[in-house]
N, C-alpha and C positions, 0 to 999 in steps of 0.2 A: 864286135862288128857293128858298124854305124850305118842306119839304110838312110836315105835320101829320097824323097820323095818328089819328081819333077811340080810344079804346081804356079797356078796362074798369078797367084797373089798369097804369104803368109807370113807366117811366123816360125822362128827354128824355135821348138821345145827343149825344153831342159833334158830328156830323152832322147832328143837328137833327132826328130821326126819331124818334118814340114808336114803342119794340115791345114791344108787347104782346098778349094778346089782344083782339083787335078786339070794342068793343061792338055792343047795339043801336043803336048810335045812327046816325041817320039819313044824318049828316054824315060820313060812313066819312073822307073825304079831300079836304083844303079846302087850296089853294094858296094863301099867305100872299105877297100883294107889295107893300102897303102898311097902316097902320095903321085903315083903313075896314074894307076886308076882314079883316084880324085879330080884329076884333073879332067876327063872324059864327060862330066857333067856338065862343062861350060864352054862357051860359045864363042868366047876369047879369054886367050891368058894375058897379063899384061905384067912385061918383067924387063926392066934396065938393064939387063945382061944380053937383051936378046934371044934369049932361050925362050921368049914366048911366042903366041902370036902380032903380038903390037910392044914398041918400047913404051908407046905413050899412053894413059888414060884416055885422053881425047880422043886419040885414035880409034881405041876400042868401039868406044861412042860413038864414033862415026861411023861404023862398019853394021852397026844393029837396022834392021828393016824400019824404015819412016811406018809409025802408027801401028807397029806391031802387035798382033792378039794375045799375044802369048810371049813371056819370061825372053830378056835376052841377059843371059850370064855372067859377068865377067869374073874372072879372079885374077885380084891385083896379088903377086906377090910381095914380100915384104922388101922394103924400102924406103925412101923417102922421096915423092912425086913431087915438083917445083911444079907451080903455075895455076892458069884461072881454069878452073874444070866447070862446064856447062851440059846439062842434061836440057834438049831444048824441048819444046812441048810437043814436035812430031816423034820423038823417042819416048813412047809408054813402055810402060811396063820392063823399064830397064832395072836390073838387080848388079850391084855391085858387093861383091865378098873379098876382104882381106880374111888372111891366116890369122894375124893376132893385132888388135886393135896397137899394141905397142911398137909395133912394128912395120907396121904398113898406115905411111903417112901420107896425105894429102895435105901440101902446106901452099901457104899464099903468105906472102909478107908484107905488103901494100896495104894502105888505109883508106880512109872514102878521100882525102886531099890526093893522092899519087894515082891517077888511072893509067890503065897500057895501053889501052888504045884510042883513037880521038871517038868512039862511039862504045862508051862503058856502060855496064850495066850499070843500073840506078845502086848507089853504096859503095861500089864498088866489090864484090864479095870473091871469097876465093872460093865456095862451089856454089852454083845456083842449079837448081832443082825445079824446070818445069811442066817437064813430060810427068802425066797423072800415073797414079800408081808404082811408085820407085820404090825402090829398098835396097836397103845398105847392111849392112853387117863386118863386126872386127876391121872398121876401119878409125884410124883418126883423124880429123878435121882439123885443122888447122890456122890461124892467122899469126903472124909472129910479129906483127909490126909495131907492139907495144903499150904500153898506158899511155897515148898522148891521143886520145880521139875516137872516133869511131872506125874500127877493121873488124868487118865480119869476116868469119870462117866459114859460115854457111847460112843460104839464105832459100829458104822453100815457097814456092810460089803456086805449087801444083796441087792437086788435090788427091787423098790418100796414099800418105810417104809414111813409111816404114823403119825406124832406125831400129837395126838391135846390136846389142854391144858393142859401140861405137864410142867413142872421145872428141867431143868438141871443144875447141880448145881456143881462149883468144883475152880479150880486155874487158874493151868498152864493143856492146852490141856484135858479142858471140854468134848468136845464133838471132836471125830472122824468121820468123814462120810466120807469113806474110799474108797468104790465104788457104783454103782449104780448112782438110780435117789430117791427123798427123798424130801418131804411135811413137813415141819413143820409149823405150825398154832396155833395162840392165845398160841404161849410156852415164858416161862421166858427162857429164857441163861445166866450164869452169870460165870462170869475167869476172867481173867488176863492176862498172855499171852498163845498168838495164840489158845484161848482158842474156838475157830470152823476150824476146818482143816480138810482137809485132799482131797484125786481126785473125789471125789465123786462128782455128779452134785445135787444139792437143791435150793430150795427157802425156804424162812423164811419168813410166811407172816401174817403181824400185830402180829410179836412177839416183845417181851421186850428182849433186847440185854443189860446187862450191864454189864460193867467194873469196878471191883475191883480193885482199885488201881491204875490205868492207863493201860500200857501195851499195847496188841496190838489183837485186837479183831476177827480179822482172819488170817491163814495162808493156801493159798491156794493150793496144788501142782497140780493142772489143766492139765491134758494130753495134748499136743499141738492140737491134733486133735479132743477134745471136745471144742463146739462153747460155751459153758456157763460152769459154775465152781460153784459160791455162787452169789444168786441172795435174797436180801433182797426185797420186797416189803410193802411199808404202815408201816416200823417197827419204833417204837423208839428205840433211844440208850440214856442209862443213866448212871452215873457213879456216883461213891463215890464222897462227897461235900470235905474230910477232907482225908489228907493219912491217908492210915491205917495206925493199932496199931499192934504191933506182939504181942507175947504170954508173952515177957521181957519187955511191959510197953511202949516202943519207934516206933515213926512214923517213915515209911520210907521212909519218904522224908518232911520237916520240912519246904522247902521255898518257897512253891507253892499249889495247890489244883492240884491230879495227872492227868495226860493228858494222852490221848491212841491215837493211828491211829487206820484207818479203815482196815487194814490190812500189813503184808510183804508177799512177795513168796516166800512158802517153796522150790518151784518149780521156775523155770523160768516164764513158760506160764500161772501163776496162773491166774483164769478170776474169779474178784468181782465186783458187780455191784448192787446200793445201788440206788432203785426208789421209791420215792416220802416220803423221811424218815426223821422223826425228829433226828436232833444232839443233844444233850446235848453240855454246855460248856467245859467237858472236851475232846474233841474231840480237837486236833490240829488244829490249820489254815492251814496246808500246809496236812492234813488229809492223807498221806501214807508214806510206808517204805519202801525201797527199799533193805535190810536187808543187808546193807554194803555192797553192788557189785552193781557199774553204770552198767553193763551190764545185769542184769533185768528190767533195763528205759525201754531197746528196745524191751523187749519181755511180759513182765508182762500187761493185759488187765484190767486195772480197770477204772472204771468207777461211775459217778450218774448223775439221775435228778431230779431237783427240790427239794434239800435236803432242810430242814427248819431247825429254830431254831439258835439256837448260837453257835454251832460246823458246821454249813454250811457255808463254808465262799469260793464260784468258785473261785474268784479274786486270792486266796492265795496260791490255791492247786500247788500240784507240775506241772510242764507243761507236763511231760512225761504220766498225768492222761487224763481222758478225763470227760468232760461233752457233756452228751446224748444230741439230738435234740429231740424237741417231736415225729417227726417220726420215728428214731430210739428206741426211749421210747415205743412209742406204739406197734410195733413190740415184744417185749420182753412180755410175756403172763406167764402162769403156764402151759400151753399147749403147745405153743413154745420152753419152756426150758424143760421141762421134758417129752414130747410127745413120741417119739423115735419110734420104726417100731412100736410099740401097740398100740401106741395114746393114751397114759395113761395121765389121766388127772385128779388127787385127787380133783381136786376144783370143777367140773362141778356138780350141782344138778343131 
């Protein structure tokens, strides 16, 4: 038996227990043993058949209390959801749950050139995320609009967002995390280039990073005055064995297996920082970019330690990089980077 813990803001444990601070909510502690009663924990169901409360995502969305104190629920069942999904910034504290991240899809197919309405959000994205305090879980993310451009899947603008076991999925400029402070946990990422950007400060911890094609796997624009940017922790990166194939039958690149860096700066001051992470082999030996201008050597902060695997190669890295000491290493926390005057700390049980 699996308990559940109602609660304002967390993280689901490998135990199966939400800890966090415990909300208003009525429902403190709801024993889960079958999928009837699972369902009695959330606040809307959202299911394409109609057997829920709402056919649509957005619908749900729209039904949560403006500026709410406390958790509003949803559980998507599994499917695949079409369209531009918006969490606006009077929607806090909104939680969205799928069953199984492979199953329960939020896709968007449009790129930043195709908008659907004559007043688009900036990129165009297929979820944007501005109400503070969100979280998601077992869902996929999605863009499907291809390698010719920029299509984000998801773009976060809010402050303290939540992903756990989630799949973001897209090309070029996957994932946005735009401003704030930002958890992502046990998530797939998968692009091409610069495919995690943007000022926002996060960790990605024990997530799957991979590169389609090669490319270039972050692009950071880091404020000069925030001490952290993108902070991997425990993650793998893995990447395509073979160039890809386009849609006309031809690989894009015939004379090699494709390579990516760990990042360029969008920005000058971009700060990445990649600790105790397996490389795949397509990862370069000299492992960053400097995105054609020597005058980001002297300002751009990237860093690792203790990188494994066959794309770890210190000896080769460029010298304007750095490799952490362990004291410097252990310093760097989920608390540390994302703490801030709240002392907000997604990981703590």
């Amino acid at each position: 038996m699996k308990t559940i813990t109602a609660f304002h803001f967390g993280v689901i444990l490998a135990s199966g227990i939400i800890a966090a601070t415990p909300s208003q909510s009525s429902a403190a502690e709801i024993k889960i043993e079958n999928a009837a009663t699972k369902e009695t924990r959330f606040d809307a169901i959202v299911s394409a058949d109609g057997s829920g409360t709402h056919a649509t995502v957005q619908d749900a969305i729209a039904a949560a209390q403006e500026n709410s104190p406390i958790p509003f629920r949803i559980l998507i069942k599994p499917g695949t959801y079409k369209g531009q999904f918006m969490v606006s910034k009077s929607k806090r504290n909104m939680q969205l749950f799928g069953e199984d991240a492979e199953k329960t899809i939020l896709t968007y197919p449009f790129n930043v050139n195709e908008p659907q309405t004559d007043a688009p959000y900036q990129f165009n994205p297929g979820v944007v995320v501005v109400g503070d305090d969100f979280y998601a879980e077992n869902l996929a993310i999605e863009n499907t609009s291809g390698d010719h451009g920029q299509a984000l899947a998801l773009r976060v603008d809010n402050d303290r967002a939540v992903f756990n076991h989630c799949r973001i999925l897209g090309w070029q400029d996957t994932l946005m995390v735009n401003n704030g402070r930002h958890y992502f946990t046990n998530c797939f990422i998968a692009g091409r280039v610069d495919f995690i950007y943007g000022s926002a400060t996060a960790v990605f911890d024990h997530c799957e990073i991979h590169s389609k094609d090669g490319g270039h796997v972050t692009a950071a624009s880091t404020p000069q005055d925030h001490p952290f940017g993108f902070v991997f922790m425990d993650c793998k990166l893995t990447g395509d064995p073979k160039p890809w194939v386009n849609p006309a039958g031809v690989p894009a690149n015939t004379n090699s297996a494709p390579k990516a860096d760990l990042g360029r700066p969008w920005r000058p001051y971009a700060s990445v920082t990649y600790l105790n992470c397996e490389m795949g082999d397509h990862i370069k030996p000299t492992g960053w970019n400097n995105w054609g201008k020597p005058t980001n050597e002297l300002t751009a902060r990237y860093a690792e330690y203790k990188s494994t695997g066959p794309g770890a190669n210190p000896a080769a890295r460029f010298k304007w990089t750095r490799q952490l000491t362990k004291e410097e290493a252990e310093k760097i926390t989920v608390e540390s980077v994302l703490g801030g005057s709240d002392t907000w700390n997604p990981a703590q049980p």
